[in-house]
Structures are given as C-alpha cells and as structure tokens.
Backbone as a printed PyTorch tensor [residue, N CA C, xyz], in Angstrom:
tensor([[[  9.7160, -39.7100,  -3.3870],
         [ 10.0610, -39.1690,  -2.0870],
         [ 11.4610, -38.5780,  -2.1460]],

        [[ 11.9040, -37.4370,  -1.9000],
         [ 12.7480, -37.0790,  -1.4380],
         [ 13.6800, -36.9180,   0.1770]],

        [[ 15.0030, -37.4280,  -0.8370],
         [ 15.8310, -37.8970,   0.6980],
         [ 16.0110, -36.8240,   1.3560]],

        [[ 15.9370, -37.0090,   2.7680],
         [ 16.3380, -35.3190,   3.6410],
         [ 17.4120, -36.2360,   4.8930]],

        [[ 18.5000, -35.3420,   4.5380],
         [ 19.3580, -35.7140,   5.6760],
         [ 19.7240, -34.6960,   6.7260]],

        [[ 18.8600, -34.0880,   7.6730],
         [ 18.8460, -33.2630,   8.1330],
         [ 19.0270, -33.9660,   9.5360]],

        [[ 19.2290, -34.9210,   9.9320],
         [ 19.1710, -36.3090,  10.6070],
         [ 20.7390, -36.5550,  11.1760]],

        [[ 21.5140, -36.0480,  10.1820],
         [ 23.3050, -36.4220,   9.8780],
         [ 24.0090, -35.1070,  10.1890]],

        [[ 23.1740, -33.9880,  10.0920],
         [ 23.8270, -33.0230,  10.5070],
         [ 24.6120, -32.9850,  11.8160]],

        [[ 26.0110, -32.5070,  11.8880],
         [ 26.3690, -32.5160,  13.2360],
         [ 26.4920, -33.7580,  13.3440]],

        [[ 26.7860, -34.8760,  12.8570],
         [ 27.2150, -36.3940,  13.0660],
         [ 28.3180, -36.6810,  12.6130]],

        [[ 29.1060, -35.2510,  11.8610],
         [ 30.3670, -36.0460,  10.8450],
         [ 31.1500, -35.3870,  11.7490]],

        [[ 32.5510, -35.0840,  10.5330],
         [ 33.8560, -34.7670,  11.0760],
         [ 33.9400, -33.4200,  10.3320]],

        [[ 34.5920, -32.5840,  10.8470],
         [ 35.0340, -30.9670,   9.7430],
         [ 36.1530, -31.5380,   9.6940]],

        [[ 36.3570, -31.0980,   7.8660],
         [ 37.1570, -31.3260,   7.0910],
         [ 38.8590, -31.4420,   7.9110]],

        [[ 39.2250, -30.8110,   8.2600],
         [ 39.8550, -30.8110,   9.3350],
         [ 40.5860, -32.3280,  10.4900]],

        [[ 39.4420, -32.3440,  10.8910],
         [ 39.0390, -33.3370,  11.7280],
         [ 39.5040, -34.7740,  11.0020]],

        [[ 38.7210, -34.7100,   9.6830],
         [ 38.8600, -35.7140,   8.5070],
         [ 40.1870, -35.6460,   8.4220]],

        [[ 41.2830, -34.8440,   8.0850],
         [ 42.2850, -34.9790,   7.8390],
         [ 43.4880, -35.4860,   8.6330]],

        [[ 43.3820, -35.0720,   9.9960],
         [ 44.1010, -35.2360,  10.7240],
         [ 43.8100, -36.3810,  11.3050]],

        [[ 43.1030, -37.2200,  11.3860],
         [ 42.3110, -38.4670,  11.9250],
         [ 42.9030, -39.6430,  10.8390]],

        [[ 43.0770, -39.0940,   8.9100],
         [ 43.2850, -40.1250,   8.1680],
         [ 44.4390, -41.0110,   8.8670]],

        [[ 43.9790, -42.5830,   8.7790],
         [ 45.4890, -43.4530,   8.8370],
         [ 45.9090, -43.8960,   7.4860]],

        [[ 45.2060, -43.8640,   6.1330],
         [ 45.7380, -44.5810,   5.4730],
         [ 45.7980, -42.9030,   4.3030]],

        [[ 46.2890, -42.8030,   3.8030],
         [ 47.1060, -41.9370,   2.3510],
         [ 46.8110, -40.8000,   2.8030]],

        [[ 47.4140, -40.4290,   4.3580],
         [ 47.5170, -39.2000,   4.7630],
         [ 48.2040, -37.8830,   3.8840]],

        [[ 49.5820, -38.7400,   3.6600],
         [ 50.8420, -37.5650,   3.3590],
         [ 50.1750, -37.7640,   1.2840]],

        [[ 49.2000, -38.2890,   0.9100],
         [ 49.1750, -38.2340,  -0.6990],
         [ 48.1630, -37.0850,  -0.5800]],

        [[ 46.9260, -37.6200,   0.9990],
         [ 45.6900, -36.2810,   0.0710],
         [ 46.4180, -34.9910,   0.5680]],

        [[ 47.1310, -34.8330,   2.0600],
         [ 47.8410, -33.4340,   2.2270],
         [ 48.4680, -32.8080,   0.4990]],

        [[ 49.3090, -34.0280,   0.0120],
         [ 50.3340, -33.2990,  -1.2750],
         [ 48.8360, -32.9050,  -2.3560]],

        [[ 48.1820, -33.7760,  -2.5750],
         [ 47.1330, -32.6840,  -3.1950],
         [ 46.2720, -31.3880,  -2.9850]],

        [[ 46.3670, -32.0260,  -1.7070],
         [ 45.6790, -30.5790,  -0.7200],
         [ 46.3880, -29.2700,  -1.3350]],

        [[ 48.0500, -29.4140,  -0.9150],
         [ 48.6780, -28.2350,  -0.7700],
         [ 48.7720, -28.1150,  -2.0550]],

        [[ 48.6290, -29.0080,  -3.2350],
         [ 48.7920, -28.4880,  -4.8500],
         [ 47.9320, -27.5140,  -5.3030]],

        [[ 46.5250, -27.6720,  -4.2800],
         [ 45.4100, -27.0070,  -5.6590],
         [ 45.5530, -25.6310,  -5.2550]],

        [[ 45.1730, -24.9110,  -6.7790],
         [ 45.4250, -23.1760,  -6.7900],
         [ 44.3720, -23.3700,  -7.9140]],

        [[ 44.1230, -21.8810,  -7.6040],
         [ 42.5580, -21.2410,  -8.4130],
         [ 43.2510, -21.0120, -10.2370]],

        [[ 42.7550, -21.7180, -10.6690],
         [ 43.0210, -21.3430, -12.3880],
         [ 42.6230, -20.0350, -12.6890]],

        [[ 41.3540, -20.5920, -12.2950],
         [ 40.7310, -19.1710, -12.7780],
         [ 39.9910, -18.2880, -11.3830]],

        [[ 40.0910, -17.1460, -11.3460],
         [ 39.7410, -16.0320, -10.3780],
         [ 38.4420, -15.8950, -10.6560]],

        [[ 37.6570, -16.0640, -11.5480],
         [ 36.2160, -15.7470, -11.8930],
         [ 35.6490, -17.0350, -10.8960]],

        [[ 36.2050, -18.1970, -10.8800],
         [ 35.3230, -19.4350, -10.4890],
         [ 35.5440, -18.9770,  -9.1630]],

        [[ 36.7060, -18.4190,  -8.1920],
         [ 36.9620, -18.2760,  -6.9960],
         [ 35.6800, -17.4030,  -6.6680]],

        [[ 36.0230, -16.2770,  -7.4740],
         [ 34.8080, -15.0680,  -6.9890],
         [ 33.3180, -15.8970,  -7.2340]],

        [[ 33.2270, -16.5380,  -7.9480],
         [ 31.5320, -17.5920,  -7.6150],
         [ 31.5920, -17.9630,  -6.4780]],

        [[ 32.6810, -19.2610,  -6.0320],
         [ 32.7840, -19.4070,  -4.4730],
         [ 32.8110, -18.7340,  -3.2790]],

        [[ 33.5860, -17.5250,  -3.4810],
         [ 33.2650, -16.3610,  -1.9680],
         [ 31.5480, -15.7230,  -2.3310]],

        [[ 31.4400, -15.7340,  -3.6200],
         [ 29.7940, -14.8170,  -3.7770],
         [ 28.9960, -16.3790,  -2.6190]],

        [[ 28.8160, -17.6370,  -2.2000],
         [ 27.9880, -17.9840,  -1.8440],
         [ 28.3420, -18.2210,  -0.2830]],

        [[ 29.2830, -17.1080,   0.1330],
         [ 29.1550, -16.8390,   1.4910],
         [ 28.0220, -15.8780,   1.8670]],

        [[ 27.3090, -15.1690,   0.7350],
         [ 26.3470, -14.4010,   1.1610],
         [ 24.8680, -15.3500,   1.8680]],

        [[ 25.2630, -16.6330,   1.3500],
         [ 24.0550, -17.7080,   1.5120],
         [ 24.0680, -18.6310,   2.4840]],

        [[ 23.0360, -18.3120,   3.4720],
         [ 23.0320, -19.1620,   4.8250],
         [ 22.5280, -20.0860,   4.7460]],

        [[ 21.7840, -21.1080,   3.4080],
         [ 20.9310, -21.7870,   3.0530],
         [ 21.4680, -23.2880,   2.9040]],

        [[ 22.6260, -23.4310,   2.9040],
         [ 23.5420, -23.8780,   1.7950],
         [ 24.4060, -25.1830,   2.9850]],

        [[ 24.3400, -26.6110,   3.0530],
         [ 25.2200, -27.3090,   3.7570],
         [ 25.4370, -28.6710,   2.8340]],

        [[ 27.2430, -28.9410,   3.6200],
         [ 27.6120, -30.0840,   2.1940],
         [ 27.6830, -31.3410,   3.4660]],

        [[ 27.8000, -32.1210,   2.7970],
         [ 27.7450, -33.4080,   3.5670],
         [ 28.7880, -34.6800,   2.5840]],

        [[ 29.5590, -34.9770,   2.7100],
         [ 30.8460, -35.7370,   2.1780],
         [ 30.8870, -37.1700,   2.7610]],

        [[ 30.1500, -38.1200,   1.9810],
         [ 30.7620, -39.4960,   2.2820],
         [ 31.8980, -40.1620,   1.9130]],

        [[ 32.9720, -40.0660,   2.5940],
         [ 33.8320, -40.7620,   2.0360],
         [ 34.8950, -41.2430,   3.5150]],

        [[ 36.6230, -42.2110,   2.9120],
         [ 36.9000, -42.9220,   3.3850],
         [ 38.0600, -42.6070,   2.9730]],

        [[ 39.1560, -42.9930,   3.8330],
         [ 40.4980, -42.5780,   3.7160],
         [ 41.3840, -43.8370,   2.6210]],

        [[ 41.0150, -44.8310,   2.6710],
         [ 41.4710, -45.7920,   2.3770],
         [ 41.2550, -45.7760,   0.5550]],

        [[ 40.1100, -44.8850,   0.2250],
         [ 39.9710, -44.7420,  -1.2860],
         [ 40.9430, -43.4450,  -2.4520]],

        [[ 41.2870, -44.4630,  -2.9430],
         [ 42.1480, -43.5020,  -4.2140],
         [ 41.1160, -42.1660,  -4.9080]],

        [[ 39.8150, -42.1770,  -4.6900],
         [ 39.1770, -41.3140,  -5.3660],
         [ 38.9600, -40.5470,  -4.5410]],

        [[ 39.0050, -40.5390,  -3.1160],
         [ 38.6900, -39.4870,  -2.1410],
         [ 39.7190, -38.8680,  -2.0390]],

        [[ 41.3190, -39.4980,  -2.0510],
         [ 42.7970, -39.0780,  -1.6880],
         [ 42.6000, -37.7060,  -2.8500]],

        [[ 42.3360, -38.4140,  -4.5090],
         [ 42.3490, -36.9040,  -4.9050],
         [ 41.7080, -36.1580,  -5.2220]],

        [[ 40.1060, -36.6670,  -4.8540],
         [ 38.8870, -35.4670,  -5.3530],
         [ 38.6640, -34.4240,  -4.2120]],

        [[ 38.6680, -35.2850,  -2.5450],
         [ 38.1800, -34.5320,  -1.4800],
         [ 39.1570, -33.2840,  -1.2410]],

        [[ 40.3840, -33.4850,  -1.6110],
         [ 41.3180, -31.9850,  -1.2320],
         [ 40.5210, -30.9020,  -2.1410]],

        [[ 39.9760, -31.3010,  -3.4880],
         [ 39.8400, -29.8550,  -4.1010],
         [ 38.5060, -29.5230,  -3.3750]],

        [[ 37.7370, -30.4760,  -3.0570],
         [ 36.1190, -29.8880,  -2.7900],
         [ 36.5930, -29.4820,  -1.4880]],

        [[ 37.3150, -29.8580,  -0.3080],
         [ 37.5690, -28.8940,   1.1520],
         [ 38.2590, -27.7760,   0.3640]],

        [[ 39.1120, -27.2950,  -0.7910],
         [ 39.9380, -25.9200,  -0.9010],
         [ 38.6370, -24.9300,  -1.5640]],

        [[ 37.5830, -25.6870,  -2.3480],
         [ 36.7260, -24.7460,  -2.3970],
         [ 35.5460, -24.7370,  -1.8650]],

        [[ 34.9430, -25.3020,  -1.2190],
         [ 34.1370, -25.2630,   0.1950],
         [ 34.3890, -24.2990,   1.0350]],

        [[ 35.8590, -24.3570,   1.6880],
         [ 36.0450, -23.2900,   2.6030],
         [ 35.6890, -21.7700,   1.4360]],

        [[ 36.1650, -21.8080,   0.4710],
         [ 35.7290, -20.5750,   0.3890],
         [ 33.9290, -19.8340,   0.0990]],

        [[ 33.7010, -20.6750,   0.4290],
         [ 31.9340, -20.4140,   0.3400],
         [ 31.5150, -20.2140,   1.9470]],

        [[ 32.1630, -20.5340,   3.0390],
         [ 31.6500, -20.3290,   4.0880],
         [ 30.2560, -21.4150,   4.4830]],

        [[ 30.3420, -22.4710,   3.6720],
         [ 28.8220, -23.1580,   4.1280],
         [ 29.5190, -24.2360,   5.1630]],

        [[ 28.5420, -24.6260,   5.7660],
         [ 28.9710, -25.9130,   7.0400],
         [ 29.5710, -26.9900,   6.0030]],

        [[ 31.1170, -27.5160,   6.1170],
         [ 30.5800, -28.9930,   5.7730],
         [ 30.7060, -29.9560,   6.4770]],

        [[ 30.8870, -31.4350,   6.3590],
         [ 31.1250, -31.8880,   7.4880],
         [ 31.4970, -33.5880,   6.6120]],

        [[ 32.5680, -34.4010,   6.8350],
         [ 32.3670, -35.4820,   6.8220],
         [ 31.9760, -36.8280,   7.0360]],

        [[ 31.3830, -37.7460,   6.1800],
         [ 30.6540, -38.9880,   7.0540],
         [ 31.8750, -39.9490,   6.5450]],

        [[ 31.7860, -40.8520,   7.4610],
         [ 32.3150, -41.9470,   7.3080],
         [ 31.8010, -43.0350,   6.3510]],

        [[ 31.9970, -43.1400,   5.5760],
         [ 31.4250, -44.1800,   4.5170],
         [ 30.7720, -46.0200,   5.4290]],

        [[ 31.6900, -46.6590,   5.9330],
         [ 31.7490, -47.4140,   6.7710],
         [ 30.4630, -47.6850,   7.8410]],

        [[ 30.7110, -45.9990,   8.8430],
         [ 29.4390, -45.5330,   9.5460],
         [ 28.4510, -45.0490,   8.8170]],

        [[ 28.3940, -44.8350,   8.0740],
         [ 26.7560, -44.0260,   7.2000],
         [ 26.2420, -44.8200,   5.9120]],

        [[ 26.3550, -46.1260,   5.8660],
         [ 25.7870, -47.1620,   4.8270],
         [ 24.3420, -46.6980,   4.5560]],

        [[ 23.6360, -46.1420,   5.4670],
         [ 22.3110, -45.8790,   5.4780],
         [ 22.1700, -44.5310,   4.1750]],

        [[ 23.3710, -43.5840,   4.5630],
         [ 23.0350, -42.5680,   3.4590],
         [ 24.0060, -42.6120,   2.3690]],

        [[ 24.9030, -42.9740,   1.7440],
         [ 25.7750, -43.7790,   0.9920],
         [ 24.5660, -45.1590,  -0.2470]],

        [[ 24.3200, -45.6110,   0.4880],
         [ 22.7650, -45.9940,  -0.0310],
         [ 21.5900, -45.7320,  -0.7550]],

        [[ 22.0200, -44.4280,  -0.5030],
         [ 20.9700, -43.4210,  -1.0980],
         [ 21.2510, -42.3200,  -2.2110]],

        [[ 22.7160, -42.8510,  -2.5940],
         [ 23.5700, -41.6460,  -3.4100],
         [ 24.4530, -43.0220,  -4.2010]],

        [[ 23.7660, -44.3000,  -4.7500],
         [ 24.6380, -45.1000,  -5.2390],
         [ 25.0060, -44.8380,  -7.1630]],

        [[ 26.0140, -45.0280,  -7.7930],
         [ 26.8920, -44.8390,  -8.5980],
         [ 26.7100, -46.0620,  -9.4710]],

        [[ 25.5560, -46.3340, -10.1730],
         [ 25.1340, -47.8600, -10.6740],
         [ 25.4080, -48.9530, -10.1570]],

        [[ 24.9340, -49.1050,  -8.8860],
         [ 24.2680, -49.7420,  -8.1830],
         [ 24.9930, -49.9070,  -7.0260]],

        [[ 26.6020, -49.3380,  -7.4720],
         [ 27.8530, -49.2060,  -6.0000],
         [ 27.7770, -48.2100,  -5.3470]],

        [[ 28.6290, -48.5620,  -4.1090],
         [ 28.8540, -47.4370,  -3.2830],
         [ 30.1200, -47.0760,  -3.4820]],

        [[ 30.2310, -45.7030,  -4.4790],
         [ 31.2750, -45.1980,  -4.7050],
         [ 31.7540, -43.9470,  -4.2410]],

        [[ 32.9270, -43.7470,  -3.9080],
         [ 32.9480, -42.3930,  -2.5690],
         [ 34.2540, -41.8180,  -3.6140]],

        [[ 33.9330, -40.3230,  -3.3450],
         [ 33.4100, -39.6030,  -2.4100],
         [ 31.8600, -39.6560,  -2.9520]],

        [[ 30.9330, -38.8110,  -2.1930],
         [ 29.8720, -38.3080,  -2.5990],
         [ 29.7970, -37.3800,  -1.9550]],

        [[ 29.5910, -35.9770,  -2.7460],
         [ 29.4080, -34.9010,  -2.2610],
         [ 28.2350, -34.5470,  -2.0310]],

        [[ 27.5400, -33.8310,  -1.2260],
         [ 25.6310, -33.9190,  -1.1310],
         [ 25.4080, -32.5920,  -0.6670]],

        [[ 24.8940, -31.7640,  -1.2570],
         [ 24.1850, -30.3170,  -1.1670],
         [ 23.0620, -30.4060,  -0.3580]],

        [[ 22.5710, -29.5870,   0.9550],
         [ 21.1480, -29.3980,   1.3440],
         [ 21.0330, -28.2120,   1.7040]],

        [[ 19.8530, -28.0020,   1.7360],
         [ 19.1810, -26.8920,   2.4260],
         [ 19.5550, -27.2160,   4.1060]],

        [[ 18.8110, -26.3070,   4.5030],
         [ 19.2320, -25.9640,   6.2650],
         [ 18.0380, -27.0740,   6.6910]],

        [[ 17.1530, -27.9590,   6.0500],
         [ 16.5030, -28.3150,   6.5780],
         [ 16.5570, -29.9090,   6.3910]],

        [[ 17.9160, -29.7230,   5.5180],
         [ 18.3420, -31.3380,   4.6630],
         [ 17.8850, -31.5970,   3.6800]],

        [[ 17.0980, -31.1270,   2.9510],
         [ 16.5410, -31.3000,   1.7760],
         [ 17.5610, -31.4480,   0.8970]],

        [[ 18.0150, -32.4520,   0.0210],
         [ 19.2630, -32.6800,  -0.6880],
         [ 18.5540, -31.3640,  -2.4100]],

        [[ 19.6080, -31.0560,  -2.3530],
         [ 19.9550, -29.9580,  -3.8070],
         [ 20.2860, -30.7900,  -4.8420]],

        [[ 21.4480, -31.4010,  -4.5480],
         [ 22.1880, -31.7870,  -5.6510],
         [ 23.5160, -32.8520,  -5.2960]],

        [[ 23.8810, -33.2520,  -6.4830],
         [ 25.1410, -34.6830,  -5.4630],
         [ 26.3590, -34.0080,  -6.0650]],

        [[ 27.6820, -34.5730,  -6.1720],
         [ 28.5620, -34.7330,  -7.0420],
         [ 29.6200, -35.7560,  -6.8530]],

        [[ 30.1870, -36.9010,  -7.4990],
         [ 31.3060, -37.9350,  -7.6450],
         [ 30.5010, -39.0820,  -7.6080]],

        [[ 31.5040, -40.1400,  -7.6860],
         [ 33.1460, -40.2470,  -7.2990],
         [ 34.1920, -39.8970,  -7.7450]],

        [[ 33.7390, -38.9300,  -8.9010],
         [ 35.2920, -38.6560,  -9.9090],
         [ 34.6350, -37.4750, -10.6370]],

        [[ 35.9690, -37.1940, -11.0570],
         [ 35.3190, -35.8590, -12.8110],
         [ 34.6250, -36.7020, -13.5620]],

        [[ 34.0630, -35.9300, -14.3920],
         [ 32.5280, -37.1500, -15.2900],
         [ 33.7320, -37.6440, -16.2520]],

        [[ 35.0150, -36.9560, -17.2260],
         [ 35.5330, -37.5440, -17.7870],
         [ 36.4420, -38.6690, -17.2420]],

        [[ 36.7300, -38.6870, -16.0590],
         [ 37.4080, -40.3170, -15.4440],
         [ 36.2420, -41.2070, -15.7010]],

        [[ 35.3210, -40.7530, -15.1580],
         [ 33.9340, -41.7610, -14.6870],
         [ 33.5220, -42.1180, -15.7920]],

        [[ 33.3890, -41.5360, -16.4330],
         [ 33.0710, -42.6130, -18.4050],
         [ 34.0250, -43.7440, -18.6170]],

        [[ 34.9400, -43.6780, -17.8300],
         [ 35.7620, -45.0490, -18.2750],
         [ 35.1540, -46.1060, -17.4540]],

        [[ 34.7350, -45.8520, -15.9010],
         [ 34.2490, -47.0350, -15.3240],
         [ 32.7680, -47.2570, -15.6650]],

        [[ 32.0880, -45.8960, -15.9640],
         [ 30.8210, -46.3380, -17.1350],
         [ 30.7400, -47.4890, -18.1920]],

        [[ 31.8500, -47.1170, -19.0330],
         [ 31.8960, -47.9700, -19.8240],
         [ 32.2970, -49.1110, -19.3330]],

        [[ 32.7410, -49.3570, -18.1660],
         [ 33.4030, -51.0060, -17.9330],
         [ 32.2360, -51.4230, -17.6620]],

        [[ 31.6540, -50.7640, -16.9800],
         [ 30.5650, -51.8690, -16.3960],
         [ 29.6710, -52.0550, -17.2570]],

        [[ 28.9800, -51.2760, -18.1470],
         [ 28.3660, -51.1830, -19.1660],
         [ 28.7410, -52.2470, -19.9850]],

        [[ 29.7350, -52.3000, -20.2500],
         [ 30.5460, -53.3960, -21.2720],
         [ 31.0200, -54.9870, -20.6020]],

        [[ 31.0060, -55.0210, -18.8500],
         [ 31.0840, -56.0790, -18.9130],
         [ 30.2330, -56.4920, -17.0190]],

        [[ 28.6040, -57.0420, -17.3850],
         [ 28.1310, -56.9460, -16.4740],
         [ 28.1560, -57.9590, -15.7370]],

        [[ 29.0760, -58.7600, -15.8830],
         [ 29.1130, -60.0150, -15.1920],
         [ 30.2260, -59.9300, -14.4950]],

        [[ 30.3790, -59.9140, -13.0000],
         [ 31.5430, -59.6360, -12.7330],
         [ 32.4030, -61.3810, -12.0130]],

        [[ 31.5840, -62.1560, -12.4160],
         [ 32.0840, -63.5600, -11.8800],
         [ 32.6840, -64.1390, -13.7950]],

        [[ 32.6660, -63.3800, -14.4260],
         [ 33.6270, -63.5150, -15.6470],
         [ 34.9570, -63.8580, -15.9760]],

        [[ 35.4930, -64.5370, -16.1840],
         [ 37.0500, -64.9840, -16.2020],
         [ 38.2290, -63.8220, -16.1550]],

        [[ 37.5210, -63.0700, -16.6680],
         [ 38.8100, -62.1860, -17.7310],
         [ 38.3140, -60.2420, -17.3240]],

        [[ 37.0930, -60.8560, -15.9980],
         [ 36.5430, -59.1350, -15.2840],
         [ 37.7810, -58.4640, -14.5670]],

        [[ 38.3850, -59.4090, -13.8000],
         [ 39.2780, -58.6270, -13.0020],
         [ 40.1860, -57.8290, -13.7570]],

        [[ 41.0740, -58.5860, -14.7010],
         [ 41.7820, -58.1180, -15.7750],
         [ 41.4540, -56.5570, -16.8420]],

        [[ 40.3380, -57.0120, -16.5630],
         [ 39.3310, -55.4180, -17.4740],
         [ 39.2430, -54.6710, -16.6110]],

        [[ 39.5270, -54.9390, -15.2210],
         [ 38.9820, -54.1140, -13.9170],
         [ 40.0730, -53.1090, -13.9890]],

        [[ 40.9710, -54.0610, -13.6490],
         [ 42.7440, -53.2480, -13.4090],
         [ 42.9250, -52.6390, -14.5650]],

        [[ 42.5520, -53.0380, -15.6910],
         [ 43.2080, -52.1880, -17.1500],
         [ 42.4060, -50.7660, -17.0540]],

        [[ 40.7330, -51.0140, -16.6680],
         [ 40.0340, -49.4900, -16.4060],
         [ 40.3570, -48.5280, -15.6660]],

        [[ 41.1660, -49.2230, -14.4720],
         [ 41.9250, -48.2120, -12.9610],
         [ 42.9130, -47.5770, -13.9270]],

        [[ 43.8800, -48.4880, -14.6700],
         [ 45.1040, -47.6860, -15.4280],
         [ 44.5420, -46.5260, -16.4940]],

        [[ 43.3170, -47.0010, -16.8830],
         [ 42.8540, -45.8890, -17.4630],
         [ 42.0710, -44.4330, -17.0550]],

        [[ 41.6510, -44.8480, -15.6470],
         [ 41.4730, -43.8960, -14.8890],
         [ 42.3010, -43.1880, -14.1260]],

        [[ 43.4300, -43.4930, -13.8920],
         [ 44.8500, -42.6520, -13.8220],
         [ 45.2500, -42.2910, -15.0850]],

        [[ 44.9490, -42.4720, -16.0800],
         [ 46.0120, -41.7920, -17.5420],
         [ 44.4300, -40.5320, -17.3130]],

        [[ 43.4890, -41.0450, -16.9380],
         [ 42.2140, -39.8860, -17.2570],
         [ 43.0490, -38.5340, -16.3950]],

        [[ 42.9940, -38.6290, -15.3780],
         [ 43.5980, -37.8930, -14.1610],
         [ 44.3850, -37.4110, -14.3960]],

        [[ 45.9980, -37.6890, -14.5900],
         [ 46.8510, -37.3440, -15.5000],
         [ 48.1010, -37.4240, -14.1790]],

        [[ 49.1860, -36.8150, -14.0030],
         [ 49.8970, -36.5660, -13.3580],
         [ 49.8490, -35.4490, -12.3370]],

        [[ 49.5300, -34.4060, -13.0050],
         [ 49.2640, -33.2560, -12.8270],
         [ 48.3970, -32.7530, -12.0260]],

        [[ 47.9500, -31.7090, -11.6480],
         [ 46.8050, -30.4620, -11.1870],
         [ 45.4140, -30.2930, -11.8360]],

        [[ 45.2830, -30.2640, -13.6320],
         [ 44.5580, -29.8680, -14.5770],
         [ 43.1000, -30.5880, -13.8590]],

        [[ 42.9400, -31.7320, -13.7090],
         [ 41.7200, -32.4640, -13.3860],
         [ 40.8390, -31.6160, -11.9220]],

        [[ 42.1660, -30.7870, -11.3270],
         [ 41.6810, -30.4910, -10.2530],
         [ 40.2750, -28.9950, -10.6310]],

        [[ 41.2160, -28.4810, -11.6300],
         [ 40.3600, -27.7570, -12.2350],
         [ 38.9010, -27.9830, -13.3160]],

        [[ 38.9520, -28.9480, -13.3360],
         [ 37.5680, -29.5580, -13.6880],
         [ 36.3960, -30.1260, -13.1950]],

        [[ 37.1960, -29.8850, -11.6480],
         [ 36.0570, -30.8780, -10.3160],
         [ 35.9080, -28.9790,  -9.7870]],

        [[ 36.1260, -28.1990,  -9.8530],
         [ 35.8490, -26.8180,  -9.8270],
         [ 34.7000, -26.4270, -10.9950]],

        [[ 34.8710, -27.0460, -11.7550],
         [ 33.6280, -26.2490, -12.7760],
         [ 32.8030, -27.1810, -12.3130]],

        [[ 32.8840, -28.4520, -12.6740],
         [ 32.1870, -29.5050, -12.0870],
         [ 30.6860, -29.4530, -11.0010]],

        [[ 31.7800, -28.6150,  -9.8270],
         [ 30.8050, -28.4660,  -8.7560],
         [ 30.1490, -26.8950,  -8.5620]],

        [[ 30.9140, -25.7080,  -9.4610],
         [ 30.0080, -24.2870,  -9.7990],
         [ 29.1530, -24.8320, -10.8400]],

        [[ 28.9570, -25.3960, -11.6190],
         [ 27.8950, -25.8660, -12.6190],
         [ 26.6880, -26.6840, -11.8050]],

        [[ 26.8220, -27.4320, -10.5110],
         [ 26.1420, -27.5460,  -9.5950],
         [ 25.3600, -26.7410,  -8.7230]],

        [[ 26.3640, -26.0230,  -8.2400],
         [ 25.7950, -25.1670,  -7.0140],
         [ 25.0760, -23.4480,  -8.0910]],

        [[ 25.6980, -23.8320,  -9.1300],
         [ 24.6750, -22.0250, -10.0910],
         [ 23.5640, -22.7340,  -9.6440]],

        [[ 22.7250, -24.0620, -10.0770],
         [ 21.6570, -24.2130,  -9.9120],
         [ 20.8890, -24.5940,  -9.0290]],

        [[ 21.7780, -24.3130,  -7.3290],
         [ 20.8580, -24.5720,  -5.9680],
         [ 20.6540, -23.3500,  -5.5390]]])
C-alpha cells in the first residue's frame, strides 16, 4: 500500500511561519539560512526549471529543538523556494502519525523531507542528514544493537562527534544536500 498524505496538506506551517515561531536554535538555523549560496548555477537552473511543474508538493517533518533540522532544513527552504512548489511544515511532535511512516531504522529521525503529487501520493523522501553523515549513525546502530549496553551511551556521543567532524565547520555539506535532493526530484 502506498502512503498518501493528501490528508496533511494545508495542516503545516510555510517555511516562514516555521522560522519565526522557532523557540529553541533560532539565531543557529537563521546563521545557516543566511550562509547557503548556489555552488553551482547548473543545480540552481534544475531548481527554477521545476517551477514549470504544478504537480510537485514537499511536506517537512521536523522540530526546532533538533541539531539535524537547525542545519539540513535552511538548505532544503533556500532551494525549495526556488522551484515554486507548495511546501509546508509539520510538527514532528503533532504528526507522529506521518513521521511513522517515514522511520530511519526503526527511529523517528527529523528532518524528513516528503515529495507528493497534488493528490499526496508520496514520490520520494529525503534525511535526516547527507547519506555521508548518516553512515556514521548506520554504522552505530548496526554495530551496537543493544541500547541498554553499558558502554552505548559512550558510543552514542563519540558517533554525534563524528557526525559533526562529517559536517565539517563549513558550508561544503550544504552543497551535497543540493545534489542529494536534484538526484531525487530528476526522478519524480
């Protein structure tokens, strides 16, 4: 069966809305916000080409309070807007029902980005991270499935530090959640 969230439409927040509403790592996702710039002009011109497409709506679960939304959701609102499609945010918190339905081995990990048709028919997902961060918490869990383990938490925090050295300091990652999500949307 395929999930259709055509149900949620018109239930979230525009990006916007999302922003100005955050209480918790307001002034971190703004400083990423205002960081990201187009590397490359070819990927931009993919993004304005799917303003020609009325077909096309995103749907964003996520939560202010998460380190992966603070820096994935600024790049997907800087290139969203340039496609012209609806998007709209859910509240992670409020939408357990569809968060549920987009789980990350076996968690609910946010953001989740969600592609549909005009009729909700889901396309395609993307996150909680670039796939190269996300191989590190792949591998944790992969490597240690017991999480009532003495020595899990310790592996937990050492994987976060490694998922910030993934990320880097910098911008560069931002440009990889850009190919990331045109390597998605070529094929909706």
């Amino acid at each position: 069966m395929s999930v259709n969230l055509a149900g949620k439409f018109g239930t979230g927040l525009t990006p916007q809305a999302f922003m100005d509403g955050m209480n918790k790592n307001k002034e971190k996702f703004a400083d990423w916000h205002a960081r990201f710039t187009w590397e490359n002009q070819d990927d931009l011109a993919f993004f304005q080409s799917l303003r020609n497409r009325d077909d096309l709506r995103c749907l964003i679960v996520a939560a202010d309070w998460c380190g992966d939304v603070v820096r994935n959701v600024p790049v997907v609102f800087k290139v969203l807007a340039e496609t012209g499609m609806p998007v709209e945010v859910l509240i992670m918190e409020q939408n357990t029902g569809v968060i549920d339905q987009f789980l990350t081995m076996g968690g609910r990990a946010i953001p989740k980005v969600i592609f549909t048709d005009t009729g909700g028919v889901v396309l395609g997902d993307w996150g909680p991270r670039p796939e190269h961060v996300q191989k590190a918490m792949i591998r944790f869990k992969t490597e240690n499935p017991d999480n009532k383990a003495p020595d899990y938490q310790d592996k937990l925090r050492a994987t976060y530090d490694e998922m910030r050295r993934l990320y880097g300091e910098g911008t560069a990652y931002q440009t990889v959640i850009v190919k990331e999500l045109r390597k998605l949307l070529a094929k909706v």
